[in-house]
N, CA, C and O atoms as CSV, one atom per row, in Angstrom:
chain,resi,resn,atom,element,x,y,z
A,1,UNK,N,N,0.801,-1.210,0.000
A,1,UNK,CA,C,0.000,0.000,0.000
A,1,UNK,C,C,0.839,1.267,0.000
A,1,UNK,O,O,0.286,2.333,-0.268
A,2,UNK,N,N,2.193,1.221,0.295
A,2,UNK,CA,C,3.134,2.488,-0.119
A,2,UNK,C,C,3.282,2.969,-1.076
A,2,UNK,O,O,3.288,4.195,-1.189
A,3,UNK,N,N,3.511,1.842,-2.442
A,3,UNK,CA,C,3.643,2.019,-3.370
A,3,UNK,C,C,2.669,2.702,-4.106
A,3,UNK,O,O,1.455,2.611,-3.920
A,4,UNK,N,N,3.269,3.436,-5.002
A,4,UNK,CA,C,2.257,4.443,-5.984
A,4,UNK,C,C,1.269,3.483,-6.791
A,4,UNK,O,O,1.596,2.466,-7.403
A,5,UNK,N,N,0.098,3.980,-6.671
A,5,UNK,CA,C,-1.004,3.631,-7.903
A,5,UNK,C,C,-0.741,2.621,-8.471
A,5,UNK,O,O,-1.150,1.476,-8.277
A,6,UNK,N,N,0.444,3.303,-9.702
A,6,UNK,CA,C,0.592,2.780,-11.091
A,6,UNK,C,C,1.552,1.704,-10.827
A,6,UNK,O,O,1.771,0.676,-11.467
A,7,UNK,N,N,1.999,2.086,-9.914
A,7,UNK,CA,C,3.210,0.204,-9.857
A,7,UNK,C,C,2.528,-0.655,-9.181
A,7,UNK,O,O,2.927,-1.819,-9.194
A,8,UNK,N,N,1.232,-0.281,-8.356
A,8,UNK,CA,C,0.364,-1.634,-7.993
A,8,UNK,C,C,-0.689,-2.006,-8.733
A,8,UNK,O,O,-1.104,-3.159,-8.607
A,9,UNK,N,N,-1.366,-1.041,-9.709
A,9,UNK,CA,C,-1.721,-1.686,-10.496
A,9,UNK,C,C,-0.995,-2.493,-11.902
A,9,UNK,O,O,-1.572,-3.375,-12.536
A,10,UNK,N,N,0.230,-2.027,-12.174
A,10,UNK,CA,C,0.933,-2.796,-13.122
A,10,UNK,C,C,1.510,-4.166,-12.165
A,10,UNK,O,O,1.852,-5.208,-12.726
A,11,UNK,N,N,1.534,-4.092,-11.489
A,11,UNK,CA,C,2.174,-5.660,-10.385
A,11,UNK,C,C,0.750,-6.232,-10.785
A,11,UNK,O,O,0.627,-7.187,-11.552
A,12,UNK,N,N,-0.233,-5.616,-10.243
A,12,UNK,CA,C,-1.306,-6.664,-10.632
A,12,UNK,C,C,-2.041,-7.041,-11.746
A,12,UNK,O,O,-2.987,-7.828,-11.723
A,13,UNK,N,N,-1.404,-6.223,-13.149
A,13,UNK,CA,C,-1.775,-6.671,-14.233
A,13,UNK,C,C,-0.957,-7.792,-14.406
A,13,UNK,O,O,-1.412,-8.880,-14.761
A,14,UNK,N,N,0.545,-7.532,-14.111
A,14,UNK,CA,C,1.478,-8.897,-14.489
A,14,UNK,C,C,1.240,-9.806,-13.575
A,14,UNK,O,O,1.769,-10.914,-13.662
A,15,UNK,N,N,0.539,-9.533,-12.716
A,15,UNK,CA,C,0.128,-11.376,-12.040
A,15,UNK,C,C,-0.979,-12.121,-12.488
A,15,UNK,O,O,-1.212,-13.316,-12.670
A,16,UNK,N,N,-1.592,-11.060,-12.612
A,16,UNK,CA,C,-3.163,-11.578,-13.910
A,16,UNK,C,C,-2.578,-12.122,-14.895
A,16,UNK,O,O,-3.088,-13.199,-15.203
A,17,UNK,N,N,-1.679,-11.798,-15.536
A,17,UNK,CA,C,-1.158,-12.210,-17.182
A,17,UNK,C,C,-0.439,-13.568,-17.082
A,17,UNK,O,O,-0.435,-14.521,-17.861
A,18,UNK,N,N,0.384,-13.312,-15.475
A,18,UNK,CA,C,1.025,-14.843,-14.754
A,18,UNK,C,C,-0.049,-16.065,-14.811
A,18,UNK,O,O,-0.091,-17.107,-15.464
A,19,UNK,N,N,-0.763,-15.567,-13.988
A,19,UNK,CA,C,-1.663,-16.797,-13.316
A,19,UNK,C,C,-2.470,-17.465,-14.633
A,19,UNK,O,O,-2.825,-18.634,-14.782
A,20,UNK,N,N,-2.618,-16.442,-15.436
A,20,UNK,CA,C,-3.587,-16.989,-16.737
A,20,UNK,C,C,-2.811,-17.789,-17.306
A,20,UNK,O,O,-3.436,-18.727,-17.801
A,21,UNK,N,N,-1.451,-17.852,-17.497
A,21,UNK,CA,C,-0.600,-18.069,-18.580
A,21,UNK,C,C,0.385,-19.532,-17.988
A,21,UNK,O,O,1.088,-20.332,-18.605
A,22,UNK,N,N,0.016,-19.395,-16.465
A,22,UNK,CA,C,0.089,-20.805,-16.114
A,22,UNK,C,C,-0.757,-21.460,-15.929
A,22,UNK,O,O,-0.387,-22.617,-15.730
A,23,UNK,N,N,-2.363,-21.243,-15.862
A,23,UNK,CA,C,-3.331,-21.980,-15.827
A,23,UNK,C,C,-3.389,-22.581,-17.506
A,23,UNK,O,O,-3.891,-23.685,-17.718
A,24,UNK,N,N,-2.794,-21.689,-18.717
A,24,UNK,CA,C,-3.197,-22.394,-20.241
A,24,UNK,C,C,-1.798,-23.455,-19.968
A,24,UNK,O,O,-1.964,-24.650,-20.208
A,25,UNK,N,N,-0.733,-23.084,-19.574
A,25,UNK,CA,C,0.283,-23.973,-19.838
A,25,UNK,C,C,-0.075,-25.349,-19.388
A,25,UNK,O,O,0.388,-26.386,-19.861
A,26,UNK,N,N,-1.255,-25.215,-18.084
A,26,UNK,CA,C,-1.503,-26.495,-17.121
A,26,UNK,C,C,-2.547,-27.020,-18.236
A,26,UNK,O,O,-2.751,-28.150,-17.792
A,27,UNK,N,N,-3.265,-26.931,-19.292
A,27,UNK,CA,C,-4.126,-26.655,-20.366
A,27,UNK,C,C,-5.530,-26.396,-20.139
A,27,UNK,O,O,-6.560,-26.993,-20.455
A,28,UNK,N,N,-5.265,-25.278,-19.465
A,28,UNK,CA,C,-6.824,-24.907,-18.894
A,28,UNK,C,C,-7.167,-23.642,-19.319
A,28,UNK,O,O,-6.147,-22.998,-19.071
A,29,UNK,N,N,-8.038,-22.818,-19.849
A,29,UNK,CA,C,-8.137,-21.658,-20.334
A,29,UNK,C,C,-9.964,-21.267,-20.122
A,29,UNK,O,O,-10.848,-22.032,-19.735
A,30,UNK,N,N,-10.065,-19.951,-20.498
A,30,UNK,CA,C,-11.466,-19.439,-20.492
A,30,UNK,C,C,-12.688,-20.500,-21.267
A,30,UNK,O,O,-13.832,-20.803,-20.925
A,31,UNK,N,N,-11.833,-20.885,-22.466
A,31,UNK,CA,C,-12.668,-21.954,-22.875
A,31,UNK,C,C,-13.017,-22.949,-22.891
A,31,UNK,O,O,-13.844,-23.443,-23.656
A,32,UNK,N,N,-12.376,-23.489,-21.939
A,32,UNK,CA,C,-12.217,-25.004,-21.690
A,32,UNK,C,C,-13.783,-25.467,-21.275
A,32,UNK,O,O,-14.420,-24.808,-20.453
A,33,UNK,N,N,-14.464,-26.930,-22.065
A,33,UNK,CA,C,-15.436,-26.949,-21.691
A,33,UNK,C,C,-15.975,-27.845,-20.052
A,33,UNK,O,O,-17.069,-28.054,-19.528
A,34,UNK,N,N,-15.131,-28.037,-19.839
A,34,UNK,CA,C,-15.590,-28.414,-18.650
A,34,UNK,C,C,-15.378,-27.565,-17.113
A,34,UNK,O,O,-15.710,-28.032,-16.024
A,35,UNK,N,N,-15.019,-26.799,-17.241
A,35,UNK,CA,C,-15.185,-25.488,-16.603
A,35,UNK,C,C,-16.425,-24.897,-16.287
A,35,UNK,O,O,-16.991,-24.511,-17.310
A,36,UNK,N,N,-17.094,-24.670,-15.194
A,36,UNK,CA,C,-18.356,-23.886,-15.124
A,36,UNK,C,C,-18.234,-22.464,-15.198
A,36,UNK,O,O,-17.281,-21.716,-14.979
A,37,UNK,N,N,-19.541,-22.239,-15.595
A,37,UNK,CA,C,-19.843,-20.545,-16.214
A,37,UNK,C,C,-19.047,-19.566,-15.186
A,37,UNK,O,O,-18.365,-18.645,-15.636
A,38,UNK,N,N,-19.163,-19.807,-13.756
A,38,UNK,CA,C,-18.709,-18.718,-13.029
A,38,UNK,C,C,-16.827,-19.182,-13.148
A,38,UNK,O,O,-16.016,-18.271,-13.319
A,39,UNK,N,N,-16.540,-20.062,-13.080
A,39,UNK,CA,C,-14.835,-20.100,-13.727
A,39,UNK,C,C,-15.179,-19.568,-14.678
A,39,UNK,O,O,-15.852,-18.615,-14.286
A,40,UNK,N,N,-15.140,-19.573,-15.974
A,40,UNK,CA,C,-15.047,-19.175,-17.139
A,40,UNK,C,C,-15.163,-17.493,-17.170
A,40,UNK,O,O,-14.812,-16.915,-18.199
A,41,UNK,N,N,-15.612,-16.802,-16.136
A,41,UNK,CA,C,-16.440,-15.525,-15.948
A,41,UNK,C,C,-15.108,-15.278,-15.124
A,41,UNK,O,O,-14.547,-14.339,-15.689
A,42,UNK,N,N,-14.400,-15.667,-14.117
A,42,UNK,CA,C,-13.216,-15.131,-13.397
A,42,UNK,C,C,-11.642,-15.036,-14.726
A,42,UNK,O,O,-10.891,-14.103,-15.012
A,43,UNK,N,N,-11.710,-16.228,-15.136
A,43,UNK,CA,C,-11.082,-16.424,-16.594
A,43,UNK,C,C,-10.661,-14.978,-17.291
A,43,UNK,O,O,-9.630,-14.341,-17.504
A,44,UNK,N,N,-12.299,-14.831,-17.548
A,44,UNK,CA,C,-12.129,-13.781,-18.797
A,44,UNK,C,C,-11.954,-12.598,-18.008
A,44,UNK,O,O,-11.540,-11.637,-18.656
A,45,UNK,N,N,-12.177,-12.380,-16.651
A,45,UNK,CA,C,-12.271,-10.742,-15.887
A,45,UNK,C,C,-11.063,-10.845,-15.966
A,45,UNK,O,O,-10.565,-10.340,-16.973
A,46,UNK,N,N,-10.017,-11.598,-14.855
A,46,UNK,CA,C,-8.380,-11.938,-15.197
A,46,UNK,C,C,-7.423,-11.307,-16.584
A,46,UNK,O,O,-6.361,-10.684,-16.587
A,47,UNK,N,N,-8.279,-11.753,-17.672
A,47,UNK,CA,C,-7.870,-11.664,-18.919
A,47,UNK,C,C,-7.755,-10.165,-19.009
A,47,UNK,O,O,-6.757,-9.556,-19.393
A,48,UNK,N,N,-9.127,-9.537,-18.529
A,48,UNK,CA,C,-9.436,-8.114,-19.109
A,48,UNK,C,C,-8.251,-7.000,-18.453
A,48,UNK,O,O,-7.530,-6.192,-19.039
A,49,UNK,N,N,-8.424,-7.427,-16.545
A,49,UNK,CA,C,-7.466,-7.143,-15.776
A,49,UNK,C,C,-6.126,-6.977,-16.114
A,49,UNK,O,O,-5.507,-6.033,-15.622
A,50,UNK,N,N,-5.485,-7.894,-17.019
A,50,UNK,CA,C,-4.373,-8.745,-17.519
A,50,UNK,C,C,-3.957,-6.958,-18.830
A,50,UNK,O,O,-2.928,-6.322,-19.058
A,51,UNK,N,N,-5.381,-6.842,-19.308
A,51,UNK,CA,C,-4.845,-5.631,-20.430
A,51,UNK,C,C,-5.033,-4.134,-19.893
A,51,UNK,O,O,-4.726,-3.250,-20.694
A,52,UNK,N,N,-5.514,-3.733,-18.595
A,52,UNK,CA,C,-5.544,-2.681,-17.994
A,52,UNK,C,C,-4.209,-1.997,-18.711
A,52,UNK,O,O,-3.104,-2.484,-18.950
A,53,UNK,N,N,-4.708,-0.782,-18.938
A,53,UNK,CA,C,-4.037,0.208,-19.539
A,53,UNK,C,C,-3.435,1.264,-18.265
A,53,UNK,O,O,-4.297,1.993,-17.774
A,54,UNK,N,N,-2.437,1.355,-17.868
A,54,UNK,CA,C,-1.299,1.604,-16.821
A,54,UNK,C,C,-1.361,3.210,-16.538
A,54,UNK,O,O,-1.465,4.008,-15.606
A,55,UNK,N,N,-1.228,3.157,-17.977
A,55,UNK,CA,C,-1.046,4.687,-18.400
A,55,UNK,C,C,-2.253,5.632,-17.912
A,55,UNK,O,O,-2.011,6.736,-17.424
A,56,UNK,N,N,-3.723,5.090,-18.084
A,56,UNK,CA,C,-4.778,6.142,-17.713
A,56,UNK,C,C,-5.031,5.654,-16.018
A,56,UNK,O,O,-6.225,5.489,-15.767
A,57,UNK,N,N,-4.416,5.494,-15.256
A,57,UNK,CA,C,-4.337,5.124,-13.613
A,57,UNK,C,C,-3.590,6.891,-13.275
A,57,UNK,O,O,-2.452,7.345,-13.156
A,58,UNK,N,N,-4.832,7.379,-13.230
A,58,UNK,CA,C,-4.339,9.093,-12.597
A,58,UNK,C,C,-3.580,8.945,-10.823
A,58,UNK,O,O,-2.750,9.693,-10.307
A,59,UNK,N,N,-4.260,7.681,-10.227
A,59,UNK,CA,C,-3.881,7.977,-8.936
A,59,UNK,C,C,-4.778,8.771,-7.869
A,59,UNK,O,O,-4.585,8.877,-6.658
A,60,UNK,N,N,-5.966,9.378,-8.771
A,60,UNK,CA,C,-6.799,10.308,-7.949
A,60,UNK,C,C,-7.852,9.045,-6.490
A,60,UNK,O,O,-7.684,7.829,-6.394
A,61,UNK,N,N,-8.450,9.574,-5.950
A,61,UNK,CA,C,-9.270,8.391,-4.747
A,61,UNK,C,C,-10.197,7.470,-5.764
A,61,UNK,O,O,-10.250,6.244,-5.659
A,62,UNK,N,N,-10.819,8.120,-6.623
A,62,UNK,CA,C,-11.838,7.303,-7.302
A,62,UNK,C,C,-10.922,5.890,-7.659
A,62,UNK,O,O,-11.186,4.727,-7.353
A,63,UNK,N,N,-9.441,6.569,-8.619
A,63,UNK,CA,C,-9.044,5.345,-8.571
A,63,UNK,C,C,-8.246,4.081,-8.063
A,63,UNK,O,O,-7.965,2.931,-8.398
A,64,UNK,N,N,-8.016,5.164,-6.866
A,64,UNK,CA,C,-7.844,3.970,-5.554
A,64,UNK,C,C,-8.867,3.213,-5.002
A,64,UNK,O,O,-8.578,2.197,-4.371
A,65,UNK,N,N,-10.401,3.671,-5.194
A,65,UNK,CA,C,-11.417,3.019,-4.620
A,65,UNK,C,C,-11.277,1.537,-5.677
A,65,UNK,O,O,-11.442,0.373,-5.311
A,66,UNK,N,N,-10.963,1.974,-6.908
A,66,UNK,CA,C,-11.912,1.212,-8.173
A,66,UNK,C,C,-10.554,-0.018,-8.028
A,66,UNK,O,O,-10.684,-1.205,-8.327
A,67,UNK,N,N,-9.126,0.700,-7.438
A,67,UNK,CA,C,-8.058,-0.793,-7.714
A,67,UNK,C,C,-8.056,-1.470,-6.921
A,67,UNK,O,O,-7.432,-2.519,-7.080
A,68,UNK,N,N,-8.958,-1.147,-5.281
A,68,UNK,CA,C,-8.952,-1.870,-4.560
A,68,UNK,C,C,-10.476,-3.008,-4.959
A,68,UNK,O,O,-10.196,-4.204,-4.887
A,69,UNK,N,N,-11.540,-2.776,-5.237
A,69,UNK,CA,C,-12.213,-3.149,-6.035
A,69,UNK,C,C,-11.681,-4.459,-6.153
A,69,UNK,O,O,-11.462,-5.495,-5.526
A,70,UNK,N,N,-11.573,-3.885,-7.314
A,70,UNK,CA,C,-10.429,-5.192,-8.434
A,70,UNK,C,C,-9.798,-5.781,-7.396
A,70,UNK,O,O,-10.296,-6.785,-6.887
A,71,UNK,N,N,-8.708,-5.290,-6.966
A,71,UNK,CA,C,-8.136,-6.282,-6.162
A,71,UNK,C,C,-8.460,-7.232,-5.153
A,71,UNK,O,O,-7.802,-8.265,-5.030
A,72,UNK,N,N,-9.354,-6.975,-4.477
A,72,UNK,CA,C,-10.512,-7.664,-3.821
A,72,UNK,C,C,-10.609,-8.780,-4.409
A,72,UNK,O,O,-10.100,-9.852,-4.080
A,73,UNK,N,N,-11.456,-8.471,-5.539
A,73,UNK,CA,C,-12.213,-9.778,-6.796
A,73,UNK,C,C,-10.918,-10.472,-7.200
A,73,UNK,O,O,-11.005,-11.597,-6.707
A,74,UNK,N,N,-10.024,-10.390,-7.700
A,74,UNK,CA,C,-8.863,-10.627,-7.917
A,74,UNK,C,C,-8.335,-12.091,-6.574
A,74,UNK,O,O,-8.395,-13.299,-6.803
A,75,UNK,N,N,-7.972,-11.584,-5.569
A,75,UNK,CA,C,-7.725,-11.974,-4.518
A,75,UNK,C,C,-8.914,-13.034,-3.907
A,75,UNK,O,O,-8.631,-14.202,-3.641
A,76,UNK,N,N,-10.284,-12.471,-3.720
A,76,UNK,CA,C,-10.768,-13.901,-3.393
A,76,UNK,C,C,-11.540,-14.928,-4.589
A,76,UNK,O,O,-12.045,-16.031,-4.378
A,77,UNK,N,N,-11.450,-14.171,-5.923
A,77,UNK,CA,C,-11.757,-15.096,-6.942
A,77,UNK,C,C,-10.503,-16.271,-7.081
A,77,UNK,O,O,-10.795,-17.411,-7.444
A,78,UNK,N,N,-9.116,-15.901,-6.768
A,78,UNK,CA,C,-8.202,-16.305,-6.474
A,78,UNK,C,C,-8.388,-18.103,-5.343
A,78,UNK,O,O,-8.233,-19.299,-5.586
A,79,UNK,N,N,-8.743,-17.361,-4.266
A,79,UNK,CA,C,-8.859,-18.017,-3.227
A,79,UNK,C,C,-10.035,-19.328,-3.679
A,79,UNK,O,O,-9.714,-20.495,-3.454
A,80,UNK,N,N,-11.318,-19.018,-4.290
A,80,UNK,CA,C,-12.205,-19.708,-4.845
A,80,UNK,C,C,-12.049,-20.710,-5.703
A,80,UNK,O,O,-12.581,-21.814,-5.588
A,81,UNK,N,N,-11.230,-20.317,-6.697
A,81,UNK,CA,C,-10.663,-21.171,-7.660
A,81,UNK,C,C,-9.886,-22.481,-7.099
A,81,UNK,O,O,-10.157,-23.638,-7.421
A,82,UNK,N,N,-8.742,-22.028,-6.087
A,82,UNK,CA,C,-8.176,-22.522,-5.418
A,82,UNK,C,C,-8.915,-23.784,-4.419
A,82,UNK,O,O,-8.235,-24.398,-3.597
């Protein structure tokens, strides 16, 4: 929580991009059909998370409210999966 904005939300785009990219290597992905709808739905949020654009993270409260948000979902969609 010291860290500025933009380097915690870029840490947590590259762990989104991690975790996805070892779940396809394990051969599991958004599409996989035996996966249920709400996996498949953490999948693709991950994914979206994964392309967050770094650059428009002003740092203002709104978007500290909105990365903790995310990070939340992130963290116990995490835990769920698990």
């Amino acid at each position: 929580d010291t860290e500025s904005l933009a380097l915690r939300a870029e840490a947590l785009t590259d762990w989104c991009q991690g975790f996805i990219s070892g779940l396809a290597f394990k051969g599991l992905s958004q599409h996989s059909k035996n996966l249920s709808e709400e996996i498949q739905t953490i999948f693709y949020h991950f994914s979206e998370f994964a392309k967050l654009d770094i650059k428009s993270v002003a740092g203002g409260e709104e978007d500290e409210e909105s990365f903790f948000e995310i990070f939340e979902y992130v963290r116990s969609a995490t835990m769920m999966l698990y």
